[in-house]
Wavefront OBJ file of the C-alpha trace (Angstrom):
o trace
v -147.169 101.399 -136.311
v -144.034 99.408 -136.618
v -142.687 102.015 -139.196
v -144.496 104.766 -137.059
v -141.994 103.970 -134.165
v -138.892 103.374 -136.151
v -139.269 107.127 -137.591
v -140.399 108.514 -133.976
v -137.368 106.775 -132.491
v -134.823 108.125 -135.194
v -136.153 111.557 -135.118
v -135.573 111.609 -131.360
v -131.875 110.021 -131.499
v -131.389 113.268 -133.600
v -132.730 115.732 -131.513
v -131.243 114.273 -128.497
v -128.952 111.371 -129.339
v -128.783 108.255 -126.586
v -125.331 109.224 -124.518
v -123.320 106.700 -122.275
v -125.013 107.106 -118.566
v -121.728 107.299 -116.711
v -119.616 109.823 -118.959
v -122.286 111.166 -120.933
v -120.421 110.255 -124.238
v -122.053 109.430 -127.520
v -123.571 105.839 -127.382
v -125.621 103.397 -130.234
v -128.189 102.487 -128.042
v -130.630 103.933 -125.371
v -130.030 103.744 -121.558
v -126.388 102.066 -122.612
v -122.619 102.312 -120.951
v -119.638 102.804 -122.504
v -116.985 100.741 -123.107
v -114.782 102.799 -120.847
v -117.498 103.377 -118.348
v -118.268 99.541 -118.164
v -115.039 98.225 -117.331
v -114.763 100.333 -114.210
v -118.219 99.145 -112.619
v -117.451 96.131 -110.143
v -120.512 94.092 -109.974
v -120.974 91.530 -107.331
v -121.267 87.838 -108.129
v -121.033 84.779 -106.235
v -119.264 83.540 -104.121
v -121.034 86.077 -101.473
v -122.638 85.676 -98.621
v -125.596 83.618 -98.206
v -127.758 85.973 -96.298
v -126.360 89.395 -96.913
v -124.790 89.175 -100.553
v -121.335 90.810 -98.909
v -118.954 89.464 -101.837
v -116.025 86.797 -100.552
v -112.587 87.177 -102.505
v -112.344 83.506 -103.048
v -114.941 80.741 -103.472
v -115.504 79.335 -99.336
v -118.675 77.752 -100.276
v -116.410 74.976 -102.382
v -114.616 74.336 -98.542
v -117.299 74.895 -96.064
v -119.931 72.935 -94.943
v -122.675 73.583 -92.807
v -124.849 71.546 -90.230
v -127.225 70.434 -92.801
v -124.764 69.414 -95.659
v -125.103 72.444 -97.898
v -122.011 74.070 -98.756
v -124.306 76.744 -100.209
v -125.315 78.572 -97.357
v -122.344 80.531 -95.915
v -122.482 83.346 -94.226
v -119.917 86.274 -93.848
v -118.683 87.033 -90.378
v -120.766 89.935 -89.606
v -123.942 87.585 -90.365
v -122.423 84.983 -87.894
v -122.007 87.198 -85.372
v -125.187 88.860 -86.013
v -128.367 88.020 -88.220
v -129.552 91.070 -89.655
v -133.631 91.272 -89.480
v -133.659 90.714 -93.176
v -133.714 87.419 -94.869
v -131.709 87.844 -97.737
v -129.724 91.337 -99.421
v -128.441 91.360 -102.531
v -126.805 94.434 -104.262
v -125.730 94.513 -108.661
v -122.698 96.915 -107.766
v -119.642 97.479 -105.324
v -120.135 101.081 -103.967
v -116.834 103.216 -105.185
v -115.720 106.003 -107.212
v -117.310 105.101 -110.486
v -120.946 103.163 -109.228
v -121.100 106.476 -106.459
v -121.199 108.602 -109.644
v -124.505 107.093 -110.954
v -126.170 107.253 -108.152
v -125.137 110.837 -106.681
v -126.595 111.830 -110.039
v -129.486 109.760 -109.744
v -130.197 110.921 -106.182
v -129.748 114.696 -106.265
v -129.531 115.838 -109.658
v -132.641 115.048 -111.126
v -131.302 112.683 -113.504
v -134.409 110.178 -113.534
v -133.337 108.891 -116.661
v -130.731 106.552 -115.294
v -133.794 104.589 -113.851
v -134.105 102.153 -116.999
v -130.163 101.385 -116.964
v -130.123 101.165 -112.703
v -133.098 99.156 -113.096
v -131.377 96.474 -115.270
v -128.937 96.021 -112.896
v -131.303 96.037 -110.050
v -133.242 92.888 -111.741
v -129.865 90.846 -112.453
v -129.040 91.182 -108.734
v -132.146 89.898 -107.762
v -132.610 86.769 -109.639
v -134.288 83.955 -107.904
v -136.051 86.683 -105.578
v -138.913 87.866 -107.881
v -140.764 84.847 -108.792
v -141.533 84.623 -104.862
v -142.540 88.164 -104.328
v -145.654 89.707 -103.028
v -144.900 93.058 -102.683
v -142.442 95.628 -103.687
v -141.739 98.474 -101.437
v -139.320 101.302 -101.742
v -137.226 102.974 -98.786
v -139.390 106.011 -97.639
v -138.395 109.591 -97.486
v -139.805 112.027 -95.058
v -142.040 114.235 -96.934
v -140.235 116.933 -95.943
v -137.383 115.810 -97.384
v -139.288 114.516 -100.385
v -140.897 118.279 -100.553
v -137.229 118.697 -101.243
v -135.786 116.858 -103.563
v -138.956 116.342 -105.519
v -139.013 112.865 -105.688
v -137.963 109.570 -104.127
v -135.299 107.898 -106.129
v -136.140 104.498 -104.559
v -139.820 104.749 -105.285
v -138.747 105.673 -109.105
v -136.649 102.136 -108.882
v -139.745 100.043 -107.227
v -141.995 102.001 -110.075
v -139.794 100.468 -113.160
v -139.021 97.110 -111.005
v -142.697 96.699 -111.025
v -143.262 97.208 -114.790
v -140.361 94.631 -115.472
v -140.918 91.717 -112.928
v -144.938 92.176 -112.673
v -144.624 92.148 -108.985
v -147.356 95.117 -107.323
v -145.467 97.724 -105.948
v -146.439 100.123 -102.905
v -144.829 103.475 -102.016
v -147.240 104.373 -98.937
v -147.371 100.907 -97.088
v -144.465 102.275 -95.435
v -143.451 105.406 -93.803
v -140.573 107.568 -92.123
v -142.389 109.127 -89.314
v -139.257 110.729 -88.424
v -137.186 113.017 -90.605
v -133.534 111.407 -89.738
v -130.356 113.507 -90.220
v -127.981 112.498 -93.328
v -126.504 109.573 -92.172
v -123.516 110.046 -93.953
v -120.265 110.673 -92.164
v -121.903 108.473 -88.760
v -120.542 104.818 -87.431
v -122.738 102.180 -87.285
v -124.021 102.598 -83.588
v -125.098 106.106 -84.370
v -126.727 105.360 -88.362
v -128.585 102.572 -85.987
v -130.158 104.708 -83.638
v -131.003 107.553 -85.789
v -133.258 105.399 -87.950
v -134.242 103.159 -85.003
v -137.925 103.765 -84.501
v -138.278 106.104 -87.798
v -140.419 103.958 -89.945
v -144.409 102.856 -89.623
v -146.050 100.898 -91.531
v -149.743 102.422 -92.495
v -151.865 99.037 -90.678
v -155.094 99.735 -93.043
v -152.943 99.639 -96.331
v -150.755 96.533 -94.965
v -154.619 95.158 -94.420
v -155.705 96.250 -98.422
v -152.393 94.571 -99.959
v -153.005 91.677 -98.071
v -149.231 91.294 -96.712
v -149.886 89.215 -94.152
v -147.908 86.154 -94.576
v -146.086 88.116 -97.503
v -143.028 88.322 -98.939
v -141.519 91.494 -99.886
v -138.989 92.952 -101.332
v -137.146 95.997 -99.945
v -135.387 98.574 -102.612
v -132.800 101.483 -102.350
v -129.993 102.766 -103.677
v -127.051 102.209 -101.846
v -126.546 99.283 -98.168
v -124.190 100.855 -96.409
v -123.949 99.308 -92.590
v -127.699 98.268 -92.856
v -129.235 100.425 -90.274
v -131.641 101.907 -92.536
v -132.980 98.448 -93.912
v -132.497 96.669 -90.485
v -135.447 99.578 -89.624
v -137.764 98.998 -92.469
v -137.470 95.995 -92.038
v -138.078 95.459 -88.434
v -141.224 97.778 -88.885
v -142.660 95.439 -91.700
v -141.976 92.288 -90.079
v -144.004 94.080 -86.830
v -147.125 94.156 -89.233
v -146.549 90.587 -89.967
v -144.641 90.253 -92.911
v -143.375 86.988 -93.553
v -139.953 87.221 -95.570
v -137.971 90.559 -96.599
v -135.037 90.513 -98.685
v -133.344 94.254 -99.668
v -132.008 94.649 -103.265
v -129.563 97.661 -103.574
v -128.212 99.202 -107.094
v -124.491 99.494 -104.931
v -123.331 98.142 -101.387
v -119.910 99.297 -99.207
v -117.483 96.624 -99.191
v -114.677 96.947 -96.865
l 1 2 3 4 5 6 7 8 9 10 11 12 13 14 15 16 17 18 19 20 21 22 23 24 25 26 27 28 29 30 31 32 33 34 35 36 37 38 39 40 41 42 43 44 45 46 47 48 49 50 51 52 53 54 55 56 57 58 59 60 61 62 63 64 65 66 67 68 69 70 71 72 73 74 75 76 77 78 79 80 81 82 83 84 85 86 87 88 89 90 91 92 93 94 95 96 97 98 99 100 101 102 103 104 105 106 107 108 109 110 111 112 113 114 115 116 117 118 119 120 121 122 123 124 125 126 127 128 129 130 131 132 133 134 135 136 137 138 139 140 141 142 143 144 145 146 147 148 149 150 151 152 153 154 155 156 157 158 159 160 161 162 163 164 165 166 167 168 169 170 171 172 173 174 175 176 177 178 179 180 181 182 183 184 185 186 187 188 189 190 191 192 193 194 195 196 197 198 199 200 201 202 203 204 205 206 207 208 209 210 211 212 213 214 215 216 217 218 219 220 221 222 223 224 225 226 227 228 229 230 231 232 233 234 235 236 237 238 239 240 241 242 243 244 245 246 247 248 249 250 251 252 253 254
């Protein structure tokens, strides 16, 4: 079988040989980046915020300490000011010019094959966060906007996720009961209430996975201001949900 699936896997590199997934060029391996490709992706490492992953331009953690002694647990300003109703976000990529690529191609041009190589990153970013889930569950799309496009690129993430962490995953434990406008091109006040009230979580399949008490993790493509996960998040928690943290492929960073 070994020598089965080395001939199998040459004979498809032939036909239809593995190409870098930003530029499309020629690359040795499967579900691989180029060198040119890879040095313009800015992926987010600590120092970042405790609670929301925004990244910090220099290492605070090393100068601040907080009530209980740890200098680990800083937050960014916007956390200070306001908790967001998730526990904990984390995101593999800055969202710019070369990450919105990917994912603009992932989204809305069919291009399901960049779910291996997004999926990678999404399992680096969340690190620490697997091991403790319950539950996977992917940002819904209204079905008529799933009708659509054909498919929900988050779901496709939480699918692969699931196959590479072991963690369950569940694509109809929650709901958009509302089909929301694009939210692109809206502030933050407006993003929050066009999703505010748009998700539901189905109560009898909440019951079946057993969530109560969970801990879940949320996944989707891109955090922008956070209205959309603030949502799902709010309408999980309702059905008594323990502990949500949100892993992104790509966040903004202003």
């Amino acid at each position: 079988m070994g020598l089965l699936g080395t001939a199998l896997r040459i004979g498809i590199d032939a036909i239809l040989p593995p190409r870098c997934g930003g530029c499309g060029e020629l690359t040795e391996t499967t579900h691989a980046v180029c060198a040119d490709c890879w040095a313009g992706l800015r992926f987010i490492t600590t120092p970042q915020c405790a609670c929301c992953g925004y990244p910090f331009e220099v290492d605070v953690s090393a100068n601040i300490v907080d009530n209980a002694g740890d200098s680990a647990n800083v937050l960014c300003g916007g956390c200070l000011q306001k908790k967001p109703a998730f526990d904990m976000a984390r995101a593999a990529l800055v969202y710019d010019d070369h990450s919105r690529e990917y994912l603009l191609r992932f989204k809305h041009a069919d291009r399901g094959d960049l779910t291996p190589l997004l999926v990678r990153w999404l399992y680096q970013a969340g690190k620490g966060i697997w091991d403790q889930a319950d539950l996977i569950v992917p940002v819904p799309l209204h079905r008529r906007r799933l009708l659509k496009r054909r498919y929900n690129q988050s779901g496709l993430l939480a699918a692969k996720l699931s196959q590479m962490t072991g963690v369950p995953w569940d694509g109809l434990v929650l709901g958009r009961q509302r089909n929301t406008r694009s939210l692109g091109g809206l502030g933050p006040s407006s993003r929050k209430r066009e999703v505010g009230g748009a998700f539901v979580v189905d109560e009898a399949r909440a019951e079946k996975c057993n969530l109560a008490g969970a801990r879940v993790v949320l996944v989707d493509d891109v955090l922008t201001t956070g209205a959309t996960a603030n949502a799902c998040v709010r309408a999980l928690k309702q059905s008594g949900i323990m502990h949500v943290s949100v892993i992104t492929v790509a966040r903004v960073v202003r």
